[in-house]
PANUPA-538890 format. One line per 4 residues: number of its first residue (from 0); their letters; for each residue x, y, z of N, C-alpha, C. Coordinates in steps of 0.02 Angstrom, whole numbers. Each point is the difference from the previous one (the first is absolute). Layout:
NUM) A) X Y Z X Y Z X Y Z ~ ...
This chain:
0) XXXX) 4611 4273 5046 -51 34 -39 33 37 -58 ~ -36 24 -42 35 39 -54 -68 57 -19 ~ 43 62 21 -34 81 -12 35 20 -49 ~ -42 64 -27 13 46 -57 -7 70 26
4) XXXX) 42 30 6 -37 68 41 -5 38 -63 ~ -33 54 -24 -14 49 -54 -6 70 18 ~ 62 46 -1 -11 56 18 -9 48 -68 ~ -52 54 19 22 20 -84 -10 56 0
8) XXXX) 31 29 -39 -10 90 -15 -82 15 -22 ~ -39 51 23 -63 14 -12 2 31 -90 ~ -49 -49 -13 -15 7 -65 40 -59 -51 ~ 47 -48 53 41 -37 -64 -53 -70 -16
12) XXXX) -49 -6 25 -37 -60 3 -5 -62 35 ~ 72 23 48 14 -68 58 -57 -46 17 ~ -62 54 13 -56 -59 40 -28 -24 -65 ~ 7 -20 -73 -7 -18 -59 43 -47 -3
16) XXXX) 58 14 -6 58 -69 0 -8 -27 60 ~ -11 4 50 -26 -38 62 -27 -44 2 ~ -50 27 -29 -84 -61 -9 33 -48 -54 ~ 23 22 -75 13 -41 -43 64 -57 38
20) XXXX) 46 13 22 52 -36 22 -37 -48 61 ~ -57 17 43 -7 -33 33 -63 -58 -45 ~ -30 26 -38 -40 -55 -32 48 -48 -41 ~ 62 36 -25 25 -50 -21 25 -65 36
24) XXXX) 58 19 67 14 -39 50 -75 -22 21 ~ -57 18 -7 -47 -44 46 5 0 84 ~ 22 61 6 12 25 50 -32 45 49 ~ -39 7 64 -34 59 20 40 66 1
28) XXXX) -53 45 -15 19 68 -14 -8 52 66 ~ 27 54 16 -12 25 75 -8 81 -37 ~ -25 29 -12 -2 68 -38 -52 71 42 ~ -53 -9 -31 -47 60 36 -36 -22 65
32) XXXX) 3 -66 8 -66 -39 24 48 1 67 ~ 60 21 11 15 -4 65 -15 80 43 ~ 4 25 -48 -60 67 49 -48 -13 37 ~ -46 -33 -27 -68 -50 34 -18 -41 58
36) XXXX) 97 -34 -33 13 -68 68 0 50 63 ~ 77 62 0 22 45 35 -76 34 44 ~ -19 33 -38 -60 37 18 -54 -55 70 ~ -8 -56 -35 -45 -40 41 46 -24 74
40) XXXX) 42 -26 0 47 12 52 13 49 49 ~ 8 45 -45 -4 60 71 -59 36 3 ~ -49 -31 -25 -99 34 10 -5 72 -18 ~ 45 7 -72 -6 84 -1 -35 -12 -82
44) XXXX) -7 39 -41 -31 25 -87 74 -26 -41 ~ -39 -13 -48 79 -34 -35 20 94 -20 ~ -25 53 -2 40 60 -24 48 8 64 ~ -16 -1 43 42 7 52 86 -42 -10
48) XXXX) -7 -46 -8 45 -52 -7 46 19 -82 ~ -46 27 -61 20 -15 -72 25 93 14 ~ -10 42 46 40 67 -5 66 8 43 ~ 3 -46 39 59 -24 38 55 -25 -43
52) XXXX) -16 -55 -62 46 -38 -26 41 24 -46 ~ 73 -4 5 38 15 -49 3 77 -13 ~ -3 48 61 4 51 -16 5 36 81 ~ 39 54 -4 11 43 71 -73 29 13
56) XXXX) 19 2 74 -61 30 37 23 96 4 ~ -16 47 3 -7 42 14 18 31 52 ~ 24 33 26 25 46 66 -43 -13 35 ~ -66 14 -6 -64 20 43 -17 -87 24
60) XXXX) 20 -38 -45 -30 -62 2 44 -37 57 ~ 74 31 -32 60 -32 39 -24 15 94 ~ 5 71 0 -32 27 63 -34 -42 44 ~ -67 -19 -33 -57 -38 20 29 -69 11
64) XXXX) 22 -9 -29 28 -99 22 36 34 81 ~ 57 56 -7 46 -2 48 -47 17 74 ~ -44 31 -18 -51 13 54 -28 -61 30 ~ -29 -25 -42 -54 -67 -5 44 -47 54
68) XXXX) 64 -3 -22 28 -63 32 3 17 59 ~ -17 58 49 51 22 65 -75 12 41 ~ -52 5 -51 -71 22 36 -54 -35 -33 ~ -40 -62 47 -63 -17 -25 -50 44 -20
72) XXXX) -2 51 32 -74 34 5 0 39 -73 ~ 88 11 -23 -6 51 -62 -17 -67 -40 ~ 24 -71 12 -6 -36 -71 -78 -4 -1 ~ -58 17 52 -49 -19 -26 -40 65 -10
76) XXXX) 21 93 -15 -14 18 -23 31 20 -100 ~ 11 -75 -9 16 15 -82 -23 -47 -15 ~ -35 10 -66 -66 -36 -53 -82 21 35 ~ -37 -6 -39 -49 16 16 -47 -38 44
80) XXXX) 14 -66 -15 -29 -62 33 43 -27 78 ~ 44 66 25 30 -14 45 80 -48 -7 ~ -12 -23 -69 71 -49 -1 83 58 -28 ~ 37 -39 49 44 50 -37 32 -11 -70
84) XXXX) 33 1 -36 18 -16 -85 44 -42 11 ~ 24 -55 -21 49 -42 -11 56 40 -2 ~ 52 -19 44 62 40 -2 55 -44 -58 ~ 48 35 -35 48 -38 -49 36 -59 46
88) XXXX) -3 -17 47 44 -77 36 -45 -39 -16 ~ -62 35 32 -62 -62 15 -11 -10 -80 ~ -13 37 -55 -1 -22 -70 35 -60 -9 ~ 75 13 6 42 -37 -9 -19 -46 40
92) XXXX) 2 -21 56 16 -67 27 -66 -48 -16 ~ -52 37 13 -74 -66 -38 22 -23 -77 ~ 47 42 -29 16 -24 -61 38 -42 -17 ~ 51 4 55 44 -30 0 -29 -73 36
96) XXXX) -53 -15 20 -24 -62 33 -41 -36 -54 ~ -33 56 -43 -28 -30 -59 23 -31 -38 ~ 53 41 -16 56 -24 -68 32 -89 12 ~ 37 -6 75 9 -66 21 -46 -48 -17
100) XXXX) -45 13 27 -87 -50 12 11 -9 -83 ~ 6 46 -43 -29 -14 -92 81 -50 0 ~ 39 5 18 64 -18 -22 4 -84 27 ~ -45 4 69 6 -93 46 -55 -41 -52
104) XXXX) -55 36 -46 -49 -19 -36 39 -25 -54 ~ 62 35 -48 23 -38 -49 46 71 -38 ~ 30 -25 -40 42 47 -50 -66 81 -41 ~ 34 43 7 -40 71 14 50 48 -54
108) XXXX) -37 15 -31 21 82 -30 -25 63 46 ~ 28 49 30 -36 58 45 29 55 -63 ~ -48 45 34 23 60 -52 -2 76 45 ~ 69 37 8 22 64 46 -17 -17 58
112) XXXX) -12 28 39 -14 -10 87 70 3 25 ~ 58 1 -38 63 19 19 25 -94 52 ~ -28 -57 -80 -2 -49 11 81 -5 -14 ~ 23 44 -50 71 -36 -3 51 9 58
116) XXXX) -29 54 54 58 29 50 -19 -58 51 ~ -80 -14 23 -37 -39 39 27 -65 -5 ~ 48 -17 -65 -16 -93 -7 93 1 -16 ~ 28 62 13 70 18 -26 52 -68 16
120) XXXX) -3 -35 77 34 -48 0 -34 -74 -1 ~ -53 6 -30 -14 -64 -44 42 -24 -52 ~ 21 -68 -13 33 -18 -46 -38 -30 -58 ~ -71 -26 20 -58 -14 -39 -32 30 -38
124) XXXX) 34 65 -5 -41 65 -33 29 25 -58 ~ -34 33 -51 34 38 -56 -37 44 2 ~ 55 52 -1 -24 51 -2 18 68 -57 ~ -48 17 -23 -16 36 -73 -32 81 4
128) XXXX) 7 16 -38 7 89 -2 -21 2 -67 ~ -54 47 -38 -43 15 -42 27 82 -31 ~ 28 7 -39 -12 58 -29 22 21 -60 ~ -24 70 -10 7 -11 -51 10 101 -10
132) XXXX) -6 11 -77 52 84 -25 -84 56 58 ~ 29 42 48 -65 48 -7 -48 13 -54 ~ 16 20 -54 -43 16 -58 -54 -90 7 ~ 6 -33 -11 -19 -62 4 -63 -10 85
136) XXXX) 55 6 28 -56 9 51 -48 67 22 ~ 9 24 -29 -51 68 -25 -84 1 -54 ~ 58 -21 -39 -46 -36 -50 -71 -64 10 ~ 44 -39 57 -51 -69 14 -38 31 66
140) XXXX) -6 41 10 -32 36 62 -62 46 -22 ~ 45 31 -77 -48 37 -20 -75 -51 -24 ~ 20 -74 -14 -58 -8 -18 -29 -52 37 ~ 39 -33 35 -42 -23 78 -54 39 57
144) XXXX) 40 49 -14 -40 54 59 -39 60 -11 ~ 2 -12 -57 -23 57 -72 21 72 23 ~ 55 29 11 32 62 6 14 26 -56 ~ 23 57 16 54 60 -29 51 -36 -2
148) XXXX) 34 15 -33 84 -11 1 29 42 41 ~ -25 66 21 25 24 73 -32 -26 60 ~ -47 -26 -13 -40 -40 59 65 -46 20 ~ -2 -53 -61 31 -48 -3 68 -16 37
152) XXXX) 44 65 -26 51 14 10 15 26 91 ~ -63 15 3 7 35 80 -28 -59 54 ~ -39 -45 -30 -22 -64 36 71 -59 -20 ~ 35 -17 -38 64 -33 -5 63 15 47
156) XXXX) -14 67 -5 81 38 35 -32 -15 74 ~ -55 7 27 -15 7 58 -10 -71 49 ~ -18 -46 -37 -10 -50 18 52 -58 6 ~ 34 17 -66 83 -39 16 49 44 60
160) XXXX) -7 51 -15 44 27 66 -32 -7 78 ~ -73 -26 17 -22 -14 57 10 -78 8 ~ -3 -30 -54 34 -70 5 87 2 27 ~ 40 44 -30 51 0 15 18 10 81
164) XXXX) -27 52 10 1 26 59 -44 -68 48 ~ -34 -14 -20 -16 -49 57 34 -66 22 ~ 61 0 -46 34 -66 -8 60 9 65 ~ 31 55 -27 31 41 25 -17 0 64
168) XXXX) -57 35 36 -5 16 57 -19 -85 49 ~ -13 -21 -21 -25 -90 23 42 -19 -14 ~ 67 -31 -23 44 -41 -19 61 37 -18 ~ 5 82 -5 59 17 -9 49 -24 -64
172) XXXX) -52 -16 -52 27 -42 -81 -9 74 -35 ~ 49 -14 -56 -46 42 -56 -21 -31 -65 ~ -84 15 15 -33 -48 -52 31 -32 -56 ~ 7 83 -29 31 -37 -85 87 0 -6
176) XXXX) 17 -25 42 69 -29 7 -10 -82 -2 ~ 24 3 -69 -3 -80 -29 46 -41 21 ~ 46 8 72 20 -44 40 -53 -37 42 ~ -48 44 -2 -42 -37 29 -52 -67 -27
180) XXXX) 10 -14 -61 -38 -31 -34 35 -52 -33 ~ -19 -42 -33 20 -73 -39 12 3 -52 ~ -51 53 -40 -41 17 -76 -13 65 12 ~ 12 41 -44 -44 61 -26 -20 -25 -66
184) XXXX) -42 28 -32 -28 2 -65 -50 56 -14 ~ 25 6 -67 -34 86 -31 -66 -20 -50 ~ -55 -2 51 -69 -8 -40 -4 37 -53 ~ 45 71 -8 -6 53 -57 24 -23 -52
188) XXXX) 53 -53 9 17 -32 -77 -8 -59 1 ~ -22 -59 42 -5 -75 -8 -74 13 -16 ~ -33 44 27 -82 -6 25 1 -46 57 ~ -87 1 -19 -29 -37 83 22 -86 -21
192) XXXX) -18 -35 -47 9 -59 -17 59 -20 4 ~ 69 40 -30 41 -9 0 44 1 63 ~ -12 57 28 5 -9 110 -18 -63 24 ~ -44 -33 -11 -33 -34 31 15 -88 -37
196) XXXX) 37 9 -55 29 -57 -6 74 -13 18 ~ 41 61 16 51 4 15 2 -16 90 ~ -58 13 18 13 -10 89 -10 -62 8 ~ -43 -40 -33 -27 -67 -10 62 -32 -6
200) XXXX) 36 14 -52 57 -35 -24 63 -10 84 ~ -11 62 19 32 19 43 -4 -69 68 ~ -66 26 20 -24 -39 41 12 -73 -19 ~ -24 -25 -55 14 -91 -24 59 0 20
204) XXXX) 84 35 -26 51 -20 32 11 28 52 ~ -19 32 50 19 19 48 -23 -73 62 ~ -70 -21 -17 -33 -49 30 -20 -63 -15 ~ 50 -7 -71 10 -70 -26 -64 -12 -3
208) XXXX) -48 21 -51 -94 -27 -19 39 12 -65 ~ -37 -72 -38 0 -9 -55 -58 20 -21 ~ -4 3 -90 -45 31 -30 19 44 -51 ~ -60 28 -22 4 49 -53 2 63 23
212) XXXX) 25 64 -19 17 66 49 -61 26 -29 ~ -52 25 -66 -28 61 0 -78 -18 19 ~ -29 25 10 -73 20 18 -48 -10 -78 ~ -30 -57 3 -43 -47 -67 -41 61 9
């Protein structure tokens, strides 16, 4: 098979060069829509599942899993509907069943889910890292999400460092240690088009597909 994993700093546009690189390859894409898959699998709200991902749980939260696992009766006084919350393994492992299933279907771009630590001794895989100057990802936040620039700034710092930390605590990597990756590339100075013809390029020789590299 041949994967693309896409990890990316919040705000550099990864799930942008994602989509473009995978329309180019003609390739399925694995991005938001696996919250959905996740969620239906374990019969919980896709928020349940999309506040779990890519980010630490909380003391109080941590607590509650450590409880949950040692006592039925506490797991079924948490949630309102009696269910208890998806714990971070169980996240992980329906995901990790998903991701295969998209991968036995055909060649796949995924995007974070801590696909590059998940698929680490795959040899079929490339794996790529998105970023780009803070100011830059500040900036593309401010007008995606329509913030402050202290908004901005406080939703960037917070969200890459719960990505970090979650890499970390599941796989014991550190995210943006570009040993871990194939490719980095700085959306802040190629842009999104220009990311996204460079991974293409990447991918054609990495997986011997002929063709043209950029996105018509």
């Amino acid at each position: 098979m041949a994967i693309v994993t896409i990890s990316r700093l919040y705000g550099s546009g990864g799930s942008e060069v994602a989509a473009r690189v995978a329309q180019s390859l003609g390739w399925s894409l694995m991005d938001n829509a696996v919250v959905d898959a996740v969620a239906a699998r374990l019969g919980v709200n896709r928020d349940e599942v999309a506040a779990r991902e890519e980010r630490m749980p909380s003391l109080v939260e941590r607590l509650v899993e450590t409880m949950a696992l040692g006592s039925q009766d506490w797991a079924g006084a948490i949630g309102g509907d009696g269910k208890r919350a998806p714990t971070d393994a169980q996240v992980i492992e329906v995901t990790r069943h998903i991701v295969d299933e998209a991968i036995a279907r055909g060649p796949l771009v995924i995007v974070g889910r801590g696909a590059q630590a998940m698929l680490a001794a795959r040899s079929d895989a490339l794996h790529v890292f998105c970023f780009a100057p803070r100011a830059e990802l500040i900036s593309r936040s401010m007008t995606r999400d329509r913030l402050t620039e202290n908004e901005a700034a406080r939703l960037v710092d917070e969200t890459n460092d719960h990505r970090e930390q979650w890499v970390r605590r599941h796989w014991n990597r550190a995210w943006r240690d570009p040993s871990n990756y194939d490719l980095s590339v700085n959306t802040g100075s190629l842009g999104i088009a220009g990311a996204s013809d460079i991974i293409v390029a990447a991918a054609r020789m990495k997986f011997g597909i002929p063709g043209r590299t950029a996105v018509s």
